[in-house]
PyMOL Python script that loads the backbone (N, CA, C, O; Angstrom):
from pymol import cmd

cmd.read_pdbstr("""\
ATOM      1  N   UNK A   1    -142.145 226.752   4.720  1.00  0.00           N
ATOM      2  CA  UNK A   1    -143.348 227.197   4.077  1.00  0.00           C
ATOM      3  C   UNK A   1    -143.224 227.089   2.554  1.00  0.00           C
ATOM      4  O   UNK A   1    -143.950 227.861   1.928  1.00  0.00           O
ATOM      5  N   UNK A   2    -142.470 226.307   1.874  1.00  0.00           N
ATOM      6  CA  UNK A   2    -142.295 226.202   0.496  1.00  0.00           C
ATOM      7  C   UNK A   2    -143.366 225.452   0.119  1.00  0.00           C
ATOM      8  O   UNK A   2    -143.819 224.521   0.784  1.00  0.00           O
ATOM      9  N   UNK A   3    -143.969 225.996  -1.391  1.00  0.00           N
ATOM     10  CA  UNK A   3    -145.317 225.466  -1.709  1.00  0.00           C
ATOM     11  C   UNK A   3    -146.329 225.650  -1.033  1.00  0.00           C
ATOM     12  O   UNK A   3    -147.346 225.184  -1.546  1.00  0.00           O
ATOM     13  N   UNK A   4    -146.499 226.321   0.251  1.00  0.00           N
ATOM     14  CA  UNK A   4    -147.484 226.606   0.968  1.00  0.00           C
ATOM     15  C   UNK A   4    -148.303 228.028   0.354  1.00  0.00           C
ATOM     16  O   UNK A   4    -147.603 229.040   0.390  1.00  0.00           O
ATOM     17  N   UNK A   5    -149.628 228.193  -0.170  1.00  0.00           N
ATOM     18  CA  UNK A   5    -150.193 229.485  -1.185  1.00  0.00           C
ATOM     19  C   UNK A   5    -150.879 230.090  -0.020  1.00  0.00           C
ATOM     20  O   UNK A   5    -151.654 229.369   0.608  1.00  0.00           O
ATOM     21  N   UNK A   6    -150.673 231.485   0.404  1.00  0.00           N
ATOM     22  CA  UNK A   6    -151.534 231.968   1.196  1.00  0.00           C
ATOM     23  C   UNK A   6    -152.713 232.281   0.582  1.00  0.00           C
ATOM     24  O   UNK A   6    -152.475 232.813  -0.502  1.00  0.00           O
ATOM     25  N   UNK A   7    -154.279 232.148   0.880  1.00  0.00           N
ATOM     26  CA  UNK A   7    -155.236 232.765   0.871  1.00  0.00           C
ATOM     27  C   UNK A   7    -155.713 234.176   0.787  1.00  0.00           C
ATOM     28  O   UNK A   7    -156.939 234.284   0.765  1.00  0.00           O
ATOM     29  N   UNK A   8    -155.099 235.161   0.741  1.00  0.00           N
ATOM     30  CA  UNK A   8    -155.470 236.239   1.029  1.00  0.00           C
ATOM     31  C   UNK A   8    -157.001 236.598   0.160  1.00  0.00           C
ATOM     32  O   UNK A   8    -157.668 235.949  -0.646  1.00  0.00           O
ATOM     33  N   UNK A   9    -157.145 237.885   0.746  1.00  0.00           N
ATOM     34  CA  UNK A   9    -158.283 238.379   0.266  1.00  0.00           C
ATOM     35  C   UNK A   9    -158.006 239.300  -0.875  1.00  0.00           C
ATOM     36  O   UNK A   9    -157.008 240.018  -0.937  1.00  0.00           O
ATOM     37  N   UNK A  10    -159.028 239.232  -1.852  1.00  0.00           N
ATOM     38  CA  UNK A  10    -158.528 240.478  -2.613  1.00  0.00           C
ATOM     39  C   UNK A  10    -159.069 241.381  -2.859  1.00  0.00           C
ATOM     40  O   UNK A  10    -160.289 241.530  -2.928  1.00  0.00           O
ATOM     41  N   UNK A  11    -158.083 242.278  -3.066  1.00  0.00           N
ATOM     42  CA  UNK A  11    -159.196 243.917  -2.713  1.00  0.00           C
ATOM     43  C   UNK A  11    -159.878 244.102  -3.851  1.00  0.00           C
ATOM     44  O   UNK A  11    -159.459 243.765  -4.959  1.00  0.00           O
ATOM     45  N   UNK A  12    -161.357 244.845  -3.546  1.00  0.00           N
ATOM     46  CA  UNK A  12    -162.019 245.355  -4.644  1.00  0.00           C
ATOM     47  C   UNK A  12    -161.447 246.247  -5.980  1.00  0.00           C
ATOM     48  O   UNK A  12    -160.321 246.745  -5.957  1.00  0.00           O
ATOM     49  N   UNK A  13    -162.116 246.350  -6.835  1.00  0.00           N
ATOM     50  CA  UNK A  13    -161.825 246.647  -8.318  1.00  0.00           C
ATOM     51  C   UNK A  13    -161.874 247.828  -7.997  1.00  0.00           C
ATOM     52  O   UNK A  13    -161.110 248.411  -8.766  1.00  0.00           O
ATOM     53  N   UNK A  14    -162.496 248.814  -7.043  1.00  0.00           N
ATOM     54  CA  UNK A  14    -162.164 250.160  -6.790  1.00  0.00           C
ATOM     55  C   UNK A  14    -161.435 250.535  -5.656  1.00  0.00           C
ATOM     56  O   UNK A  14    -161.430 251.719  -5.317  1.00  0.00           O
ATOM     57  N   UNK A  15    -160.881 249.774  -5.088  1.00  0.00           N
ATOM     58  CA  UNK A  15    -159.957 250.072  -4.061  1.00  0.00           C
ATOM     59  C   UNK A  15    -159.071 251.546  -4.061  1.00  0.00           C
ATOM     60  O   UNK A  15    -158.261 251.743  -4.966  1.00  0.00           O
ATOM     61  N   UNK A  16    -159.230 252.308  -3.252  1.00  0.00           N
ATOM     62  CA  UNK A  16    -158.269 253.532  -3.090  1.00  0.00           C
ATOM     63  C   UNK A  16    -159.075 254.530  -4.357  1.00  0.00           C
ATOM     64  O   UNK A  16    -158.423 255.568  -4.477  1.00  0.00           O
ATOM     65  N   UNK A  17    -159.684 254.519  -4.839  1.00  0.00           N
ATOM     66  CA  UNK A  17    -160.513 254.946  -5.871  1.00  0.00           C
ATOM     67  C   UNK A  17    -161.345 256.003  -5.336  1.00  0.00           C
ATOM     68  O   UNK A  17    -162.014 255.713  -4.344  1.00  0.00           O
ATOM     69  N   UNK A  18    -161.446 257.408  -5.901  1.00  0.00           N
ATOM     70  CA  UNK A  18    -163.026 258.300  -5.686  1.00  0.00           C
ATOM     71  C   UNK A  18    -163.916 258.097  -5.903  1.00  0.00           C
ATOM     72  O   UNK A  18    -164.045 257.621  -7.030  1.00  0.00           O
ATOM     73  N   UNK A  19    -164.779 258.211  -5.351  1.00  0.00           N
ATOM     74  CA  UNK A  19    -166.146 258.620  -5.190  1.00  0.00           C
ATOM     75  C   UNK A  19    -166.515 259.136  -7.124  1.00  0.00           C
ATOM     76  O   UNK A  19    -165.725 259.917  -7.653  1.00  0.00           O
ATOM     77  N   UNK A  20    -167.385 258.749  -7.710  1.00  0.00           N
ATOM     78  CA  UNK A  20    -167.507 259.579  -8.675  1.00  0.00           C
ATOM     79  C   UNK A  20    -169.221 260.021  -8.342  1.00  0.00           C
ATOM     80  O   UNK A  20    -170.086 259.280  -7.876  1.00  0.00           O
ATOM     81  N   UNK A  21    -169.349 261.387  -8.730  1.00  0.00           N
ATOM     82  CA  UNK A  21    -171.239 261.836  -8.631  1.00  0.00           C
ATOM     83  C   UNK A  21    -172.007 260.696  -8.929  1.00  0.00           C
ATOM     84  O   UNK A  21    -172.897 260.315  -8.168  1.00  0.00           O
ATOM     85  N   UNK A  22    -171.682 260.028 -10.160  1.00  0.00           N
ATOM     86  CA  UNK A  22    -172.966 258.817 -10.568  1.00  0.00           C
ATOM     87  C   UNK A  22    -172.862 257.985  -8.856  1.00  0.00           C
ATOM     88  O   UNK A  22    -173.745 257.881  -8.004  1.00  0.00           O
ATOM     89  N   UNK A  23    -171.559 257.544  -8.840  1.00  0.00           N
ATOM     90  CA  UNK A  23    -171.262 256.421  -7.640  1.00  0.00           C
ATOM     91  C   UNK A  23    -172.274 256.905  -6.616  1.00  0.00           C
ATOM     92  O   UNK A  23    -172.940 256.001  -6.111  1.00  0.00           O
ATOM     93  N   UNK A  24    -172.523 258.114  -6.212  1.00  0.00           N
ATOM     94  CA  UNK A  24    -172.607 258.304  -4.701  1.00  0.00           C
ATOM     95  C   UNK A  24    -174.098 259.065  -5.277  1.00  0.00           C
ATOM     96  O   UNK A  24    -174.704 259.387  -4.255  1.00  0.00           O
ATOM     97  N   UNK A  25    -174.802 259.417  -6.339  1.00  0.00           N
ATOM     98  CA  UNK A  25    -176.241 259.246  -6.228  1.00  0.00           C
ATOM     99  C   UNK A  25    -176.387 257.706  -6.603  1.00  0.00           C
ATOM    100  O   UNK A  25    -177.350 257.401  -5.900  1.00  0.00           O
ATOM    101  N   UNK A  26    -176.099 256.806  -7.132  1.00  0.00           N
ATOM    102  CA  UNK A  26    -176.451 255.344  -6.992  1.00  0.00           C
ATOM    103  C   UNK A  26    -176.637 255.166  -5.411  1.00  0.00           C
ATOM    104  O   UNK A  26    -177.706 254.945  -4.842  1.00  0.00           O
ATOM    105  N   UNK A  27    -175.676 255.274  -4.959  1.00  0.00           N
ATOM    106  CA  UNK A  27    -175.706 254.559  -3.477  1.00  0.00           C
ATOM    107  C   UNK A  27    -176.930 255.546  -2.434  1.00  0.00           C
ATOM    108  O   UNK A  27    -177.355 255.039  -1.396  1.00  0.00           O
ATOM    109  N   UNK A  28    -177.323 256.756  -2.809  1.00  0.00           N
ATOM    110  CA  UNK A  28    -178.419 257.426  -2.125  1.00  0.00           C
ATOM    111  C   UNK A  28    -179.695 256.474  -2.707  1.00  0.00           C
ATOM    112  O   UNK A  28    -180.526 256.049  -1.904  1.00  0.00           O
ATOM    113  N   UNK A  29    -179.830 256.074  -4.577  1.00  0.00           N
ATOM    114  CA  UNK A  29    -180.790 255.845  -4.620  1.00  0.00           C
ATOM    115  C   UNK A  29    -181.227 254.292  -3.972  1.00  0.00           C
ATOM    116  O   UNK A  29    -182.394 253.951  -3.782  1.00  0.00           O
ATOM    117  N   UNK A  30    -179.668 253.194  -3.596  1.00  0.00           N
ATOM    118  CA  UNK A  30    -179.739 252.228  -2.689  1.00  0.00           C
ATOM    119  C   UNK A  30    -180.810 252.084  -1.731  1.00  0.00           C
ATOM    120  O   UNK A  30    -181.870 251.472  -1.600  1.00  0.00           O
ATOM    121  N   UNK A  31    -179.759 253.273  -0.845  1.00  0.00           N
ATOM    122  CA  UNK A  31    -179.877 252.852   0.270  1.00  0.00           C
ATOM    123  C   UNK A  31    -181.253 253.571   0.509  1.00  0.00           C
ATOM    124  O   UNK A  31    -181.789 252.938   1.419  1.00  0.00           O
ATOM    125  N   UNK A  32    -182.174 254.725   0.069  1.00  0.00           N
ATOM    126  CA  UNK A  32    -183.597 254.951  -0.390  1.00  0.00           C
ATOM    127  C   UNK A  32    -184.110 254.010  -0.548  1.00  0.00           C
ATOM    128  O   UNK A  32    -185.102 254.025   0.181  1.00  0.00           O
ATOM    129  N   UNK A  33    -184.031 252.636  -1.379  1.00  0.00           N
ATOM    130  CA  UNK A  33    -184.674 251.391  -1.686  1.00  0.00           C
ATOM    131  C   UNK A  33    -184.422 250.764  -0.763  1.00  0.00           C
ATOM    132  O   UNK A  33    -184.939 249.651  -0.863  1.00  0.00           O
ATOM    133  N   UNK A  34    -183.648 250.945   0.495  1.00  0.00           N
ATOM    134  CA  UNK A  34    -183.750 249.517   1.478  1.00  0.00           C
ATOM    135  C   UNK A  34    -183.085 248.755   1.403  1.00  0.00           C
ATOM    136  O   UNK A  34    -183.213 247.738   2.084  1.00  0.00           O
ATOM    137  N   UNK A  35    -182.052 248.936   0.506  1.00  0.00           N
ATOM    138  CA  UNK A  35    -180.925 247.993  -0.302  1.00  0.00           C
ATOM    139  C   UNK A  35    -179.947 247.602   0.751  1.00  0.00           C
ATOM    140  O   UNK A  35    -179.262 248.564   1.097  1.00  0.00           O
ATOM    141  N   UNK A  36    -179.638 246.374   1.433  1.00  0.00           N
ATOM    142  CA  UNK A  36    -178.480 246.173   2.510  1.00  0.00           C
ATOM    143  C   UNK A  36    -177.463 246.354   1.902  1.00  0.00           C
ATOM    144  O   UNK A  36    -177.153 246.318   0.712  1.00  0.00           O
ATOM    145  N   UNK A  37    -176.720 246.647   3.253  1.00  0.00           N
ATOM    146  CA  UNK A  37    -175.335 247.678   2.831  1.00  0.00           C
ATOM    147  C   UNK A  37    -174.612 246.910   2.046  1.00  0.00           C
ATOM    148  O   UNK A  37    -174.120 247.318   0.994  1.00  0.00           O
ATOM    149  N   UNK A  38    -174.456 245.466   2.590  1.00  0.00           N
ATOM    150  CA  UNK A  38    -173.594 244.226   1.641  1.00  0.00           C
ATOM    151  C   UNK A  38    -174.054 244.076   0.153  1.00  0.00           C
ATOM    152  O   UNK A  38    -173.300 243.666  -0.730  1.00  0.00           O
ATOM    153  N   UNK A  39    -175.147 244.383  -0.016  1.00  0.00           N
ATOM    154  CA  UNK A  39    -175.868 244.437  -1.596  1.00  0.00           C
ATOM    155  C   UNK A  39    -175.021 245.883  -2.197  1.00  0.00           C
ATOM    156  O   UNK A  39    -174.390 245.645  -3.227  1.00  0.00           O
ATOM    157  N   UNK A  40    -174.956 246.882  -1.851  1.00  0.00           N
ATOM    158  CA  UNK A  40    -174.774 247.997  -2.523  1.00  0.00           C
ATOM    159  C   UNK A  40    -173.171 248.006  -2.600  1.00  0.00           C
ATOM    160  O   UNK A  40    -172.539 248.537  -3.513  1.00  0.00           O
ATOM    161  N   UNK A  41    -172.547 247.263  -1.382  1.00  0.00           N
ATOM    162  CA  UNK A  41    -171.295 247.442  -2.070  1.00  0.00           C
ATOM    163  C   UNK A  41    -170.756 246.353  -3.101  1.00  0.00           C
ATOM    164  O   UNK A  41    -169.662 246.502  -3.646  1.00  0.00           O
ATOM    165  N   UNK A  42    -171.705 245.071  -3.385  1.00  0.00           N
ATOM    166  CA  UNK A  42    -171.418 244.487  -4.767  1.00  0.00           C
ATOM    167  C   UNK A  42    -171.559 245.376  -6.096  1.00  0.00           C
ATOM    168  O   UNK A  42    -170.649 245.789  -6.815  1.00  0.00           O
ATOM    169  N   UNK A  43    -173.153 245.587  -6.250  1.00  0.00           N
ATOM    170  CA  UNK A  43    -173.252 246.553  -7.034  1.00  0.00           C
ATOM    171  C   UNK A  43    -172.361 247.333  -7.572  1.00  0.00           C
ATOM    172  O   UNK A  43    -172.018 247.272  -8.753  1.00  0.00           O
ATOM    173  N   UNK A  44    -171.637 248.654  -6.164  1.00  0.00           N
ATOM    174  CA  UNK A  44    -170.966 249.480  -6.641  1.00  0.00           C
ATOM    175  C   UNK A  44    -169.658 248.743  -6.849  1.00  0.00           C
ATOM    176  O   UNK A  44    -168.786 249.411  -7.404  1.00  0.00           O
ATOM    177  N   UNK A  45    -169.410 247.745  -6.580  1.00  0.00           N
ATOM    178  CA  UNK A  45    -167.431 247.193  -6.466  1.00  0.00           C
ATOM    179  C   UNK A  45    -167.235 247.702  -5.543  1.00  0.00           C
ATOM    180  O   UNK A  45    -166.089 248.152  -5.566  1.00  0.00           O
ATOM    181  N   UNK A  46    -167.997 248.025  -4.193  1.00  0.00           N
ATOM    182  CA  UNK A  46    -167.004 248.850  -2.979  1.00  0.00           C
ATOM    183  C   UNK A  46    -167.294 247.724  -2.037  1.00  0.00           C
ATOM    184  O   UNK A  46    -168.097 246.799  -2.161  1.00  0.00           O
ATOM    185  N   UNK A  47    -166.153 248.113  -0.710  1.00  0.00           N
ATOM    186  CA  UNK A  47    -166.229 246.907   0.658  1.00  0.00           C
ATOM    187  C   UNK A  47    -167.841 248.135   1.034  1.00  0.00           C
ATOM    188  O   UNK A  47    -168.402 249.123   0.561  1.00  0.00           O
ATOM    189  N   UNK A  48    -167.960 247.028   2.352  1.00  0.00           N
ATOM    190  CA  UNK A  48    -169.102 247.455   2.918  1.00  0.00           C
ATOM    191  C   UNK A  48    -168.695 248.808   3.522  1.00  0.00           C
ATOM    192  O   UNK A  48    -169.420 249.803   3.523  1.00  0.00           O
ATOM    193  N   UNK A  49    -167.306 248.728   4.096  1.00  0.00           N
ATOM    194  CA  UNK A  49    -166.669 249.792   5.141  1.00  0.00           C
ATOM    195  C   UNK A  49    -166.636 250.661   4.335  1.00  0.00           C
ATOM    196  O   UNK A  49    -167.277 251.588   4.829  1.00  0.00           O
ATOM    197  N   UNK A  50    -166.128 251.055   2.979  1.00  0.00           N
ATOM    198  CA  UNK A  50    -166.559 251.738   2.138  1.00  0.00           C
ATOM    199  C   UNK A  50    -167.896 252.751   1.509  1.00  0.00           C
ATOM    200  O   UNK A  50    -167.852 253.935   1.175  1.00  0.00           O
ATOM    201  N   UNK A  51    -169.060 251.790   1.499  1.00  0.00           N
ATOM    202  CA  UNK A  51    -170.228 252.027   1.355  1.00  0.00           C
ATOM    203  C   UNK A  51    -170.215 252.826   2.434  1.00  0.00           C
ATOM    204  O   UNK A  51    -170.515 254.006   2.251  1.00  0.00           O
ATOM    205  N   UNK A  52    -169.873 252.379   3.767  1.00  0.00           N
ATOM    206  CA  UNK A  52    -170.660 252.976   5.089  1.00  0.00           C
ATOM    207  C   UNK A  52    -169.426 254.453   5.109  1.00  0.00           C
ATOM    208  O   UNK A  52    -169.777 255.582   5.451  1.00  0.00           O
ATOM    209  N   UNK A  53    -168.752 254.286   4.902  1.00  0.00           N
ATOM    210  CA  UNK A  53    -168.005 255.918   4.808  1.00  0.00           C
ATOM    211  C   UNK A  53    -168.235 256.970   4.296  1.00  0.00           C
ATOM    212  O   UNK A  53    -168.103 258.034   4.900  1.00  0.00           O
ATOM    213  N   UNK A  54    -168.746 256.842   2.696  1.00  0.00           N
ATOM    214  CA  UNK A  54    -169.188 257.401   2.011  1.00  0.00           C
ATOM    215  C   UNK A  54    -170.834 257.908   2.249  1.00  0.00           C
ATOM    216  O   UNK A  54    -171.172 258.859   1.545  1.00  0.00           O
ATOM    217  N   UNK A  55    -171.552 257.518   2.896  1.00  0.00           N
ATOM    218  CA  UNK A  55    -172.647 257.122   3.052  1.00  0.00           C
ATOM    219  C   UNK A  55    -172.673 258.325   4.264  1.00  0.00           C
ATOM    220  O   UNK A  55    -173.399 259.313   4.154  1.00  0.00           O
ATOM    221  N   UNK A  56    -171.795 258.103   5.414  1.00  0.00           N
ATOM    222  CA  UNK A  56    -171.235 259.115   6.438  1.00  0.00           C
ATOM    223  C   UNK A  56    -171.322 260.751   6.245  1.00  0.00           C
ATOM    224  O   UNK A  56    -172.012 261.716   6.574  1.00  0.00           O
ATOM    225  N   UNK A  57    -169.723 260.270   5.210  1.00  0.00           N
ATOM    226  CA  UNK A  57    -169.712 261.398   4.674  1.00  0.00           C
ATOM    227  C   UNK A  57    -170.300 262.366   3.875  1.00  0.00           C
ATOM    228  O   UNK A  57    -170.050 263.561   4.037  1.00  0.00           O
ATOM    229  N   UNK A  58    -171.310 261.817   2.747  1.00  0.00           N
ATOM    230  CA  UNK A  58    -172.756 262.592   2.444  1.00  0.00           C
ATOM    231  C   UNK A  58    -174.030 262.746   3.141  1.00  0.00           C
ATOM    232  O   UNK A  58    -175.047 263.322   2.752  1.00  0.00           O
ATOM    233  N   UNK A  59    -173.750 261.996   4.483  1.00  0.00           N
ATOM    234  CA  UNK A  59    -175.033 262.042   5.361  1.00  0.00           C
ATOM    235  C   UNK A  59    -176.510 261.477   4.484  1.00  0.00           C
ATOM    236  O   UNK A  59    -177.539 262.126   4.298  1.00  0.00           O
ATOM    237  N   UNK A  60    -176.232 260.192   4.080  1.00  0.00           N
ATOM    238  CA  UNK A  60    -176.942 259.165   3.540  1.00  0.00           C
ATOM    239  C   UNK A  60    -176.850 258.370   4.384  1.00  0.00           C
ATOM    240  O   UNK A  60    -175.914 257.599   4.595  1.00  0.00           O
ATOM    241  N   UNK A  61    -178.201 258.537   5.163  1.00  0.00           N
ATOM    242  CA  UNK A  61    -178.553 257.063   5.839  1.00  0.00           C
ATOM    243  C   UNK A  61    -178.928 256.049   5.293  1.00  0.00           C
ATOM    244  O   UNK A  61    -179.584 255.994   4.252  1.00  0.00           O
ATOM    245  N   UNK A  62    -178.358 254.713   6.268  1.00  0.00           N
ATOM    246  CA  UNK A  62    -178.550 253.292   5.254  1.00  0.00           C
ATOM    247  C   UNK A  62    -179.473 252.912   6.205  1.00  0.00           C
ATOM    248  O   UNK A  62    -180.053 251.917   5.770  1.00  0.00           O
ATOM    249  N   UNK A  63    -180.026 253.320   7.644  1.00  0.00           N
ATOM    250  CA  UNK A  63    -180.673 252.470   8.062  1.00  0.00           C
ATOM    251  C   UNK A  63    -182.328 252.283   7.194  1.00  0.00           C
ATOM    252  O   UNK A  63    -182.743 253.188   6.471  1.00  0.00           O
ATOM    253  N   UNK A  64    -183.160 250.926   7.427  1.00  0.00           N
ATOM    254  CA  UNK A  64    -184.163 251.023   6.605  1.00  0.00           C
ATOM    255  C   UNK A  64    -185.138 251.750   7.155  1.00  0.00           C
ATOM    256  O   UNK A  64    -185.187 252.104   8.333  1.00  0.00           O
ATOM    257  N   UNK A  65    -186.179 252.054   6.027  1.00  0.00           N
ATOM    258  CA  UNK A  65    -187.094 253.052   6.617  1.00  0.00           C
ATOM    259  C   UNK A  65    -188.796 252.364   6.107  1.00  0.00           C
ATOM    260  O   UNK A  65    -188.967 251.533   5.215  1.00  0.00           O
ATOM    261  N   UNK A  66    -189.631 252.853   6.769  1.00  0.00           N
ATOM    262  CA  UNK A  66    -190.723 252.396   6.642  1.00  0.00           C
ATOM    263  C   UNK A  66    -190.716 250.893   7.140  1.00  0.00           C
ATOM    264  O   UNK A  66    -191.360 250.125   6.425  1.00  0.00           O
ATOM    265  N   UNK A  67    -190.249 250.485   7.971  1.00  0.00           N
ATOM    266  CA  UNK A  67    -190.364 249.013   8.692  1.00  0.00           C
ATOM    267  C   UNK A  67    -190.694 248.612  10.174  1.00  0.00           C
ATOM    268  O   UNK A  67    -189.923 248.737  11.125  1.00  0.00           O
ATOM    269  N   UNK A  68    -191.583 248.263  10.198  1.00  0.00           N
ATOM    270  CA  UNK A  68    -192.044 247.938  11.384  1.00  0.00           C
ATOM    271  C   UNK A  68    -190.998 247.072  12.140  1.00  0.00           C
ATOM    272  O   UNK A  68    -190.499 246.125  11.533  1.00  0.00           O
ATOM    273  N   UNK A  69    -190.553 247.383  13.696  1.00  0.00           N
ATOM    274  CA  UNK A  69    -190.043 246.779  14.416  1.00  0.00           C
ATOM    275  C   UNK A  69    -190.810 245.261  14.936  1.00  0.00           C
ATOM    276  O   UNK A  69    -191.998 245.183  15.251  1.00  0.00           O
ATOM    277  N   UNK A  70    -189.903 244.194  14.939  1.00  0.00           N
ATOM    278  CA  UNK A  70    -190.428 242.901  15.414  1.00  0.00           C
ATOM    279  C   UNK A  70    -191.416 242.614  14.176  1.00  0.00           C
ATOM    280  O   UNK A  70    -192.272 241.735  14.282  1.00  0.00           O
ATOM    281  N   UNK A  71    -191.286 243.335  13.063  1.00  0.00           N
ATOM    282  CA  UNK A  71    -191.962 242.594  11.862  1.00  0.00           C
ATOM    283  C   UNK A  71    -193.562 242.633  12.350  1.00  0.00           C
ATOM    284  O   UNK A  71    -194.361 241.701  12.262  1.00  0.00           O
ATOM    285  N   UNK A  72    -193.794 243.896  12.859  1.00  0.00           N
ATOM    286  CA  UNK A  72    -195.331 244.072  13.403  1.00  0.00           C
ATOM    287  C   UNK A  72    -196.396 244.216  12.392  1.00  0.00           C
ATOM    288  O   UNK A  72    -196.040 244.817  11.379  1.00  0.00           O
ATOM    289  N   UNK A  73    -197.298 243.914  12.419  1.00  0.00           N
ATOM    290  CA  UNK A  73    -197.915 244.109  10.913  1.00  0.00           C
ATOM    291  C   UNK A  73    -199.372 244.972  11.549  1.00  0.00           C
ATOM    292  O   UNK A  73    -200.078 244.361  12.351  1.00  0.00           O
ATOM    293  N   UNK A  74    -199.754 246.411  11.132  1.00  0.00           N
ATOM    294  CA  UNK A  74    -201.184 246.988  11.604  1.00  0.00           C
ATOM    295  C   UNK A  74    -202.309 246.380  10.588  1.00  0.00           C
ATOM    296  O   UNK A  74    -203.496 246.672  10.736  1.00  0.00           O
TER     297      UNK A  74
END
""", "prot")
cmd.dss("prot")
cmd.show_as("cartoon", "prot")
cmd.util.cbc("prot")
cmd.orient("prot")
């Protein structure tokens, strides 16, 4: 394996990092806007698994709201 470069992934800029108050009302006012989860964890520098933990753990739902199923239109 000489000269061979593994690929890895690299971890986010907040990795292992807290929660700060701004962080986690940003991500309420997100995921309020409809914001997909993959969008909010660019934004914040967090993985998605991240977003969705935190999100858990303040009981901030990400699912969207006000959307018609099958894109139904009245």
């Amino acid at each position: 394996m000489d000269g061979v470069v593994l690929n890895m992934a690299k971890e986010p800029s907040r990795h292992n990092k807290h929660w700060t108050p701004a962080e986690t009302r940003e991500l309420r006012d997100l995921a309020n806007g409809n914001t997909p989860t993959r969008v909010i964890g660019l934004k914040l520098k967090r993985t998605e698994d991240a977003v969705r933990g935190q999100a858990s753990k303040k009981n901030i739902s990400l699912k969207p709201v006000n959307q018609s199923p099958y894109n139904r239109k009245k």
